[in-house]
PLY file of the C-alpha trace (Angstrom):
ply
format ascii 1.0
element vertex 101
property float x
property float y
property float z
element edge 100
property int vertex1
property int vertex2
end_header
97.55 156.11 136.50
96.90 153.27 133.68
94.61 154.41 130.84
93.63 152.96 127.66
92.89 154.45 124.92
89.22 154.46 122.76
88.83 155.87 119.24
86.72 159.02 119.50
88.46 161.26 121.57
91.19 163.55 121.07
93.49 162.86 117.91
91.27 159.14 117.45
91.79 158.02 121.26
89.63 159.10 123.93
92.05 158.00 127.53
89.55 156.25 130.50
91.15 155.11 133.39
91.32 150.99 133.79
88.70 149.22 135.46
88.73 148.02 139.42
89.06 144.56 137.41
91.80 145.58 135.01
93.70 146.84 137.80
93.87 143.63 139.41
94.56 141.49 136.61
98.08 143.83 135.94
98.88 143.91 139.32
98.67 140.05 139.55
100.83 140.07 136.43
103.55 142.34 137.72
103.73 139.63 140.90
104.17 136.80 138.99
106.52 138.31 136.36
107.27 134.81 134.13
105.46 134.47 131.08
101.52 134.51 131.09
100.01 131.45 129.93
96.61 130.35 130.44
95.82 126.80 129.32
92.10 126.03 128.20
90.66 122.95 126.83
87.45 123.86 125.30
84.97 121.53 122.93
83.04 123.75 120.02
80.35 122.16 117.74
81.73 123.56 114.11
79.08 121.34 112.04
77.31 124.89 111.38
80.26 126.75 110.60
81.71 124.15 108.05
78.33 123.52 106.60
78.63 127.68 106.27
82.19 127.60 104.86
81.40 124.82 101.83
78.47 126.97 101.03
80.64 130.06 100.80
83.48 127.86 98.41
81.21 126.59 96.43
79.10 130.18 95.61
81.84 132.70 95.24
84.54 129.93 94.39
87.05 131.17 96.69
89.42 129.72 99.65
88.14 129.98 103.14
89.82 127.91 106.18
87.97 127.29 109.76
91.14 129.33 111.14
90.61 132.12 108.77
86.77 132.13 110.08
87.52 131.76 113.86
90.09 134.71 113.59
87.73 136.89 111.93
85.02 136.13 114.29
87.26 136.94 117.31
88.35 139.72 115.22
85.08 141.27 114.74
84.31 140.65 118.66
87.30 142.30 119.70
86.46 144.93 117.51
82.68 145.44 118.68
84.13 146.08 122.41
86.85 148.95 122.88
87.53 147.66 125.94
89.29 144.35 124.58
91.57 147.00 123.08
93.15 148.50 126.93
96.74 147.87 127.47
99.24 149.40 129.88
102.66 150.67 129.14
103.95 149.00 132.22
102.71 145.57 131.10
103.40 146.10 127.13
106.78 146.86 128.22
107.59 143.96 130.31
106.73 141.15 128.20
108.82 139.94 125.99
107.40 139.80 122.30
106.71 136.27 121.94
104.13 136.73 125.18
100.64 137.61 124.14
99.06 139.94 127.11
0 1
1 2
2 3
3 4
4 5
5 6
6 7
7 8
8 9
9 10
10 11
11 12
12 13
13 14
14 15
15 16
16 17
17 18
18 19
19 20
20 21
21 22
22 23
23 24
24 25
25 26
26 27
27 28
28 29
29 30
30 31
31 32
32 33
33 34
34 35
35 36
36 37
37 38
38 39
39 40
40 41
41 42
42 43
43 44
44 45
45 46
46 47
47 48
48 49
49 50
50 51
51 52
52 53
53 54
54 55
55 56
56 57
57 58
58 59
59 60
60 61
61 62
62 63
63 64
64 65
65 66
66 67
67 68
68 69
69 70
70 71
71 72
72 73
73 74
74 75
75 76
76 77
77 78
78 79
79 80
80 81
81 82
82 83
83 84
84 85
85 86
86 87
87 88
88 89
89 90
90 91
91 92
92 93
93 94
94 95
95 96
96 97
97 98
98 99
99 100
């Protein structure tokens, strides 16, 4: 059975079986067993966001990249949904460790 594991459960994980969803994706995966690349082109408006990161520079006089903000912020959003979290043993252990999953 695949499970992930949750903080809040037994020693920090709680273990919930994957989604209907999930289940698909790694069976899909196992089939195609090559490397797992999705291409995306994608156009942002960052006008905001740099307007943001001069203001922080200039008020705490400290470093702060677009990258550093964009990694936090899909950081943080990982981090507000467990779920983003699941992984298999059967997947982690077939890709390689250059592959993201």
């Amino acid at each position: 059975m695949n499970v992930r594991k949750r903080a809040g459960g037994r020693n920090g994980y709680q273990v919930e079986p994957f989604t209907r969803l999930q289940r698909q994706a790694i069976d899909w995966l196992d089939l195609m067993q090559r490397r797992h690349i999705v291409h995306a082109l994608l156009e942002v408006d960052v006008t905001g966001v740099r307007r943001a990161i001069r203001a922080y520079r200039r008020a705490l006089d400290r470093p702060l990249s677009l990258t550093t903000f964009v990694v936090a912020c899909v950081a943080r959003a990982i981090g507000d949904d467990p779920h983003m979290h699941a992984y298999t043993a059967r997947v982690a252990s077939s890709c390689s460790s250059t592959t993201w999953m």
